[in-house]
C-alpha positions in Angstrom: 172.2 172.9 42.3 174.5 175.9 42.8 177.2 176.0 45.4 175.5 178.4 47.1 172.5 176.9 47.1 173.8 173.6 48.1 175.7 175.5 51.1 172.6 177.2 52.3 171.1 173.4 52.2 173.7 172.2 54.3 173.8 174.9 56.6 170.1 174.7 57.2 170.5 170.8 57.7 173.4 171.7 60.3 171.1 174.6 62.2 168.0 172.1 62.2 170.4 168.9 63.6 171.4 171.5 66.5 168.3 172.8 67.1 166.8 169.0 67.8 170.0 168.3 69.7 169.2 170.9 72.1 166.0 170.5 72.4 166.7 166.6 73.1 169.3 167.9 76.1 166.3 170.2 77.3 163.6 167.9 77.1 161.3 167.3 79.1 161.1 170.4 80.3 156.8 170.3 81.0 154.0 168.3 81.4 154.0 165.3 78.9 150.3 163.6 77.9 150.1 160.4 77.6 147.1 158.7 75.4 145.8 155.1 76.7 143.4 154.4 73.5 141.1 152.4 75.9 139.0 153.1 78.8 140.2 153.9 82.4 140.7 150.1 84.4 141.5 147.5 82.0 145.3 146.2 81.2 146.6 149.1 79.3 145.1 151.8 81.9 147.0 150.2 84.6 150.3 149.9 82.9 150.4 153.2 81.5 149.9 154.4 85.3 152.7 151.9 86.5 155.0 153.4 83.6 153.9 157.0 84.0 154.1 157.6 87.6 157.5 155.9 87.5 158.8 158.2 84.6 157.3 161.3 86.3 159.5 160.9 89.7 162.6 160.0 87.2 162.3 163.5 85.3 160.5 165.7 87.6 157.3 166.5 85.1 153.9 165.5 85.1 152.6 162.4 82.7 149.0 163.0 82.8 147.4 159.9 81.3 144.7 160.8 79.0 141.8 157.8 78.5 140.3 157.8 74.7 138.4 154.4 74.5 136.5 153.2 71.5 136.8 151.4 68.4 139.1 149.0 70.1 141.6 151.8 70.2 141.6 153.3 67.5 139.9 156.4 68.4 142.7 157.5 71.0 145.6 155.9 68.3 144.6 158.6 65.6 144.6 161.4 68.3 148.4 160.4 69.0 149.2 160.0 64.7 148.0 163.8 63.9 149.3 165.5 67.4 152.2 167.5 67.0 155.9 165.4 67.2 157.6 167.2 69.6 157.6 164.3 72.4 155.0 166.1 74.6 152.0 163.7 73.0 153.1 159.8 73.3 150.9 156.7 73.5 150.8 153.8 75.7 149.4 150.9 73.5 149.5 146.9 72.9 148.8 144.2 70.7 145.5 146.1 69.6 147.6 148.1 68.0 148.9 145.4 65.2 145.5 143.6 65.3 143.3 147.0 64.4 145.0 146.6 60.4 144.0 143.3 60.2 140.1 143.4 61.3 139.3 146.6 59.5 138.8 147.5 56.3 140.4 151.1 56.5 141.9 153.0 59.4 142.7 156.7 60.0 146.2 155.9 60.5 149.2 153.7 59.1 150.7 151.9 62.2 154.2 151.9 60.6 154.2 155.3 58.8 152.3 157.3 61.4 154.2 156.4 64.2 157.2 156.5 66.2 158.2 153.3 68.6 159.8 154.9 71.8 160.3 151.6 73.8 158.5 148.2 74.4 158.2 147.6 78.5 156.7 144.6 79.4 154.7 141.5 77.6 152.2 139.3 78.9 152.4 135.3 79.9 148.9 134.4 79.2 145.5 135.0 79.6 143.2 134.5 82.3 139.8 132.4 81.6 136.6 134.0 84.1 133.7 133.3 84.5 130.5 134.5 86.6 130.4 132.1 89.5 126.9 131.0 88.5 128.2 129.2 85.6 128.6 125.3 86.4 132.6 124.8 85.4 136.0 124.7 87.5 138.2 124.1 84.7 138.9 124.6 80.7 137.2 120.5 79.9 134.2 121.8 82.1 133.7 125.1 80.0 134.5 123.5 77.0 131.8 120.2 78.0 129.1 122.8 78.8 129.7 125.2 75.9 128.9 122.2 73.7 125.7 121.9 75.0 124.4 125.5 76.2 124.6 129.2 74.7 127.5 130.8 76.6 128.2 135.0 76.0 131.7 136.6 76.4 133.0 139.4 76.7 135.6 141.5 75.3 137.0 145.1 74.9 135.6 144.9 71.2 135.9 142.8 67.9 139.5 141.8 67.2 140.5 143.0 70.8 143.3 140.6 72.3 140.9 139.5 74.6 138.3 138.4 72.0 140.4 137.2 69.7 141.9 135.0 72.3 138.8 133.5 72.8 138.2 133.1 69.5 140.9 131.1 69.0 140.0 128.5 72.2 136.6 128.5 70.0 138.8 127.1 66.8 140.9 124.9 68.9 138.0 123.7 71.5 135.3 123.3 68.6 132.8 125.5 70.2 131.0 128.2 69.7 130.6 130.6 72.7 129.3 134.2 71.3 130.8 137.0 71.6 129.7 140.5 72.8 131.9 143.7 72.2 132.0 146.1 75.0 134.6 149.8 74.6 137.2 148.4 77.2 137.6 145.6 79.5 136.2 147.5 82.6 133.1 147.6 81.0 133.0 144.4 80.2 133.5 142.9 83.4 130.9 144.9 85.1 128.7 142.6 82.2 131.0 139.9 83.8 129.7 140.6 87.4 126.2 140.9 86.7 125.9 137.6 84.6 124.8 139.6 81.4 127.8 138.0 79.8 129.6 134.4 81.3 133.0 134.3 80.4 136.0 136.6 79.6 139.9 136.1 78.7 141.7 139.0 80.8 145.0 139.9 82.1 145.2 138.8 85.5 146.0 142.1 86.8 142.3 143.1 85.3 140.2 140.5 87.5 143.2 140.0 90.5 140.5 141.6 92.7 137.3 140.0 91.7 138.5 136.6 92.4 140.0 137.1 95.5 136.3 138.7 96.4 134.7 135.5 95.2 132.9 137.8 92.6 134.3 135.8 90.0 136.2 132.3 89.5 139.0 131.6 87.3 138.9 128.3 85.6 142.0 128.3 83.4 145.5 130.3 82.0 146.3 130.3 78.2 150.2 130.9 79.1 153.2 128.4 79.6 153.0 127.8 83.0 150.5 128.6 85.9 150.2 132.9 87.2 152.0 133.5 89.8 149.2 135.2 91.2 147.1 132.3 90.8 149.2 128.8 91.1 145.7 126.7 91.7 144.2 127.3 87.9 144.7 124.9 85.2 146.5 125.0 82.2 144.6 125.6 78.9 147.3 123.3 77.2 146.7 120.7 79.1 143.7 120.2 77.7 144.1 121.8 74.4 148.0 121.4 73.6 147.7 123.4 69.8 146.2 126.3 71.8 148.5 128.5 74.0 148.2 132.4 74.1 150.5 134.6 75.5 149.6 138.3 76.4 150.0 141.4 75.2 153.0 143.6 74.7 152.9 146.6 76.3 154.9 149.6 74.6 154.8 153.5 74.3 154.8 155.3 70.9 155.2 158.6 69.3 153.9 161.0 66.3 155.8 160.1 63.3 158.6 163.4 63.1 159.3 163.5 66.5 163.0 164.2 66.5 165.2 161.0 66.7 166.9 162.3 69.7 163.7 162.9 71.5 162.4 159.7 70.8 166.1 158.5 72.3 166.3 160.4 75.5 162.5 159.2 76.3 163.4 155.5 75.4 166.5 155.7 77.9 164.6 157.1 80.4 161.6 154.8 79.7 163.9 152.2 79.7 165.4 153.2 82.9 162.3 152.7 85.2 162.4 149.1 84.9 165.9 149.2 86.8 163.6 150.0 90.1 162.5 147.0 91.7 159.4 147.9 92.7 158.3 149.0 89.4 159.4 145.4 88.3 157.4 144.2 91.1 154.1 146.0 90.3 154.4 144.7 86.3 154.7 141.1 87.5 151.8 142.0 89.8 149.7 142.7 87.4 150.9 139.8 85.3 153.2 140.7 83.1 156.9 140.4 82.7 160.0 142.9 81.8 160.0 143.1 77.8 162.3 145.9 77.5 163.1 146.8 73.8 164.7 150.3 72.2 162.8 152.1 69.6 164.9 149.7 66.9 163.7 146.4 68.7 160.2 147.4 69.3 159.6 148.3 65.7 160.7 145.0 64.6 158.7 143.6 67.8 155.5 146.0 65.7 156.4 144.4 62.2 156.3 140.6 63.9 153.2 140.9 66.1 151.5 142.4 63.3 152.1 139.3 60.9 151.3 136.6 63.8 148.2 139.0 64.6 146.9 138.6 60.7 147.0 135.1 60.9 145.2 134.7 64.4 142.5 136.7 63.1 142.6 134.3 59.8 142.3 131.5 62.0 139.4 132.7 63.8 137.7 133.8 60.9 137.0 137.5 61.4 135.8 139.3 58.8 137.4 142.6 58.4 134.7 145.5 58.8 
């Protein structure tokens, strides 16, 4: 390569460096569209509003959350991988995200190449067990004692969903063999919930906090550490199963692959930022989860790790990639 050449190179480098540096120092300077990959109600929906809201009074722009359910996600992640990189498209996702490559056979999208972490927010302490008040059991010995014995549905926000996956691991651990029925996002499943089509789910709490303060359904047990704060009265999964405890999902926003590196830094500052205001804080717990924050370098290796732990779960529970 010439000198010439090779200072033209260098020049253009130089100009293209500025021109992302300013554009950093300007940005956001309009509406920004944020991409929940699920339907409007369940556990990502409501985070993404906590997270949006609180980012839109932070920079004084509009995050308009955009719902694109199906495919456990991966319909609305693939809209995110081929929009333009300039920071004005970003995702809210979770653990679907790392479980998608592991229960199908092909995907739209690489996960690692396609994407750009911004910043990991919060993670989950467990799972809720509910079930339609009409089913006979209290407690996680109950449920497992009458799934041994009678055909029991539940319901998820699709094959290889957190939520079904968790219960298909407390089938491997509790030796049963509830069934399970796929739904396009957790709302929809719990109106199968309410209407007894289905009898059991794993959620969030945040997903059924209302429903079981209205007696329209009944939690009988909590896949986390220790009890929810929401709900101190429900038993332990442990306690009755010890290998089997599940914590939540992760809860992080992402970017097209390209987006400018000091793009993807101002947002993850600014994301980052929000959890400094207590009564953001106060609305993740609420809808129980717990402050996970992590840069774009953290989160990526937060990706990488759930990813791995997600392949095996899905091993475990014997799901055949489709």
């Amino acid at each position: 390569m010439g000198m010439p050449i090779r200072a033209g190179l260098v020049a253009a480098l130089a100009l293209l460096a500025a021109h992302h540096a300013a554009a950093a120092l300007d940005y956001p300077n309009r509406t920004i569209r944020l991409i929940v990959p699920f339907p409007a109600g369940g556990a990502n929906d409501i985070m993404a509003r906590i997270f949006a809201a609180a980012l839109e009074q932070q920079i004084g722009h509009a995050v308009v959350v955009d719902n694109r359910g199906g495919a456990n996600g991966a319909i609305g992640t693939q809209a995110v991988a081929t929009a333009e990189p300039d920071g004005y498209t970003l995702m809210h996702n979770s653990s679907s995200f790392t479980i998608n490559p592991a229960i199908r056979k092909s995907l739209p999208y690489d996960i690692v190449k396609d994407f750009a972490p911004v910043a990991n927010l919060a993670i989950g302490q467990g799972y809720l067990i509910v079930v339609n008040p009409q089913l006979p059991v209290r407690d996680p010995a109950a449920l497992i004692a009458y799934a041994k014995k009678n055909r029991v549905l539940y319901g998820s926000a699709g094959t290889g969903n957190p939520l079904q996956l968790a219960a298909a691991l407390f089938n491997v651990h509790a030796g049963v063999e509830m069934e399970s029925v796929p739904f396009r996002g957790t709302a929809p499943a719990l109106n199968a919930l309410l209407a007894n089509t289905i009898q059991v789910m794993f959620v969030p709490p945040a997903s059924a906090l209302g429903y079981i303060q209205a007696g329209q359904l009944r939690a009988v047990g909590f896949t986390g550490e220790e009890r929810p704060r929401e709900f101190p009265e429900v038993p332990l999964v442990k306690d009755v199963l010890p290998s089997l405890k599940i914590l939540g999902a992760w809860h992080g926003w992402l970017a097209p692959a390209g987006t400018p590196p000091e793009i993807v830094d101002a947002l993850s500052r600014k994301l980052l930022k929000t959890l400094d205001a207590p009564q953001v804080v106060e609305l993740v717990r609420k809808s129980g989860y717990e402050p996970y924050p992590k840069g774009p370098a953290e989160f990526a290796a937060l990706i990488k790790e759930s990813a791995e732990q997600m392949a095996a779960a899905v091993r475990a529970a014997k799901i055949e990639p489709q």
